[in-house]
C-alpha positions in Angstrom: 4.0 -18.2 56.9 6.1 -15.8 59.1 9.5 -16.4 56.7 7.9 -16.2 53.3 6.5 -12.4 54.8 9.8 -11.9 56.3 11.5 -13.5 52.5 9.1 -10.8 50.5 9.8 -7.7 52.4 13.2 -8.2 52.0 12.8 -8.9 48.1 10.6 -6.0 48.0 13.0 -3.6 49.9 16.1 -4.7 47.6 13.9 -3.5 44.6 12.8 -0.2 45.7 16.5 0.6 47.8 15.9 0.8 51.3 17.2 -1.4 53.9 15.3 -4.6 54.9 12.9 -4.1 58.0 14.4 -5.8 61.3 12.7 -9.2 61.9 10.9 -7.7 64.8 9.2 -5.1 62.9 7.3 -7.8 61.3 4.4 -8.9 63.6 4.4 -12.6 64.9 0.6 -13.1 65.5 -1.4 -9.9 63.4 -1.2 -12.0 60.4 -3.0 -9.6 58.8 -1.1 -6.8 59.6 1.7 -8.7 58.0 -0.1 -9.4 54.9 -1.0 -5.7 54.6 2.4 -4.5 55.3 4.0 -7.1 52.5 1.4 -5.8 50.3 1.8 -2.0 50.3 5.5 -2.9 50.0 4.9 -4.7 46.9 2.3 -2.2 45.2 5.2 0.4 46.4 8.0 -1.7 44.5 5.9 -2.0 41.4 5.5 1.2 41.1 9.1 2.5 41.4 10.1 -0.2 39.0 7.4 1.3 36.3 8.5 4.8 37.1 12.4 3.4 36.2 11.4 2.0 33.4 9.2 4.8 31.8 12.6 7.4 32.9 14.7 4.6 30.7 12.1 5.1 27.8 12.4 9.1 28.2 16.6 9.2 28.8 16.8 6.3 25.7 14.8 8.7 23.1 16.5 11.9 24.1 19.6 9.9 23.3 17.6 9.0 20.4 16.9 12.3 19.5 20.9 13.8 19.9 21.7 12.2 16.5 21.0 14.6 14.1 22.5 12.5 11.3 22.7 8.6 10.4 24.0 6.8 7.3 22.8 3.7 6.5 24.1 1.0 4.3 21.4 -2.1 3.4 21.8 -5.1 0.4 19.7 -7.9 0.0 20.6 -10.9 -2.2 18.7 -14.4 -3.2 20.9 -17.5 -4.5 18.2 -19.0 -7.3 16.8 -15.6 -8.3 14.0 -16.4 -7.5 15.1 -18.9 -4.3 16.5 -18.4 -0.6 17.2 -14.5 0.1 18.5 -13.0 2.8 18.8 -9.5 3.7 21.1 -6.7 6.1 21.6 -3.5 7.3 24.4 -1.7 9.1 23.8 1.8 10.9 26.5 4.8 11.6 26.6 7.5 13.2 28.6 10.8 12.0 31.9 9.6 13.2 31.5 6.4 11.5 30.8 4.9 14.8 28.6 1.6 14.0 25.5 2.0 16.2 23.0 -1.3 14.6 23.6 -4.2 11.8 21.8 -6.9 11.4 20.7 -9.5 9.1 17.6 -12.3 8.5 16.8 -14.9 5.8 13.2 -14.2 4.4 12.0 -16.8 2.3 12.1 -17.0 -1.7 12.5 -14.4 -3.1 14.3 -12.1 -6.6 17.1 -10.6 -5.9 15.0 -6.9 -6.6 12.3 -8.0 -3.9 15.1 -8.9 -1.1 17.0 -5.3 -1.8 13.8 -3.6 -1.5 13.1 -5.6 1.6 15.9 -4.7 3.3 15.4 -1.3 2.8 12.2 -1.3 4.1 13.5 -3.1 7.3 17.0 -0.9 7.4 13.8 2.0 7.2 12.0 1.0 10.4 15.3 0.3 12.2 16.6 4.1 11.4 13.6 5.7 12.9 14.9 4.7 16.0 17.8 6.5 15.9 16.5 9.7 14.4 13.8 11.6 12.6 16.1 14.0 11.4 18.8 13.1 8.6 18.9 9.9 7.1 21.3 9.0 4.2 21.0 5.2 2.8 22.8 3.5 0.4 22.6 0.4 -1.8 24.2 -1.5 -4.5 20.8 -2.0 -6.2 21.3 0.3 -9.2 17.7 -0.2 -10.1 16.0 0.5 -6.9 17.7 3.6 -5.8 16.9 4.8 -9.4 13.0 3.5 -8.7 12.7 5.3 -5.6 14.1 8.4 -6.4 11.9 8.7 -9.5 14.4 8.3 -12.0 13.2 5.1 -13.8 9.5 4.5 -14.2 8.4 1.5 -12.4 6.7 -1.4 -14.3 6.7 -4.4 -12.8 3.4 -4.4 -10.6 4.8 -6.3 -7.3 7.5 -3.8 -7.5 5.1 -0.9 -7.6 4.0 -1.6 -3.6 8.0 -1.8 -2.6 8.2 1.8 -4.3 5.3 3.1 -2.6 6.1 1.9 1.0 9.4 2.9 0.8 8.1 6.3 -0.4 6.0 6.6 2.8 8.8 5.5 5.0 11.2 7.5 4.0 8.3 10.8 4.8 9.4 10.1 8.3 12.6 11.8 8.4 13.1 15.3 7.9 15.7 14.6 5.8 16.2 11.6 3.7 18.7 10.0 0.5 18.8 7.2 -1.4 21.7 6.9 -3.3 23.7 4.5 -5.0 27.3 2.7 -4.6 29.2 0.5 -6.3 29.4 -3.0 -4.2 33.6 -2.4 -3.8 32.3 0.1 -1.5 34.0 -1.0 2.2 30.1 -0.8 4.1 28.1 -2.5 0.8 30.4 -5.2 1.4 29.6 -5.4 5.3 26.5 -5.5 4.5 26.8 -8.0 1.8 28.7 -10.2 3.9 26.2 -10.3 6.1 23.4 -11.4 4.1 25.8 -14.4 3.3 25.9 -14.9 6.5 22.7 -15.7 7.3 22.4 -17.8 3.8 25.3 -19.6 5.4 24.0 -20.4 8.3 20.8 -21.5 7.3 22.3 -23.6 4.7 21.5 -22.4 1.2 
């Protein structure tokens, strides 16, 4: 019983950065005093590790919070139309620095569904990086047009897409949706990515 006291004061003293307590500071027949030393030790250690990891929180959203300005690039793509889709995102920063991309399969779907899915996704990742400016871009002729109100809307299951992309996009201070041609260096990042995952999953 003695070592596995002697085994958790040293784990807990590792953890919170002091040296380990000499062998003799431990005492050999006040088993209780043992147990309540190891024990403030522990409740000690848990609570510097919580206080690190709430300080990581704070110093990763001031981080957050230095980029004023991201662009963002998203497609999304289905090989059936409707059949398998997958769907991507890449973010920069101002100096074209790529902070995020990523990319997922998601089931059947059109090929207008999976761009406005991963716009919606590309939207949720962004607010992580800032509130501020936001500047996405897409291929998808007819939803950038959708979204910023320049065609009318009328198929019904595209209706909710608009509308939740809409409310997103309220989060930033700042936001675009425009359009690119898919020659465009970053739509075809992001294009390759959604192959990608197709690829890989086998469609």
């Amino acid at each position: 019983m003695q070592s596995l006291y002697r085994s958790l004061m040293r784990k807990y003293c590792s953890i919170i950065g002091v040296a380990a307590l000499a062998n003799d500071s431990l005492p050999r027949r006040k088993s209780r005093s043992a147990v309540f030393l190891v024990s403030v030790l522990a409740i000690y250690a848990s609570t510097f590790l919580f206080e690190q990891s709430v300080r990581g929180d704070a110093l990763s959203s001031s981080h957050r919070e230095v980029l004023k300005e991201i662009m963002v690039y998203t497609d999304g793509a289905a090989r059936g139309n409707p059949g398998p889709a997958a769907i991507a995102y890449a973010i920069f920063d101002h100096s074209d620095r790529c902070l995020e991309k990523d990319h997922q399969t998601i089931g059947n779907r059109t090929n207008n569904e999976a761009e406005y899915e991963a716009l919606l996704w590309a939207l949720d990742r962004a607010e992580e990086f800032t509130g501020e400016s936001a500047k996405f871009h897409s291929d998808s002729e007819l939803m950038v047009h959708q979204v910023n109100g320049v065609y009318k809307v009328k198929a019904e299951h595209l209706k909710l897409y608009v509308e939740q992309a809409c409310e997103k996009a309220r989060r930033f201070r700042h936001f675009k949706l425009v359009y690119l041609p898919r020659e465009n260096p970053k739509i075809q990042l992001v294009d390759s990515l959604v192959n990608e995952a197709l690829d890989k999953e086998g469609f």
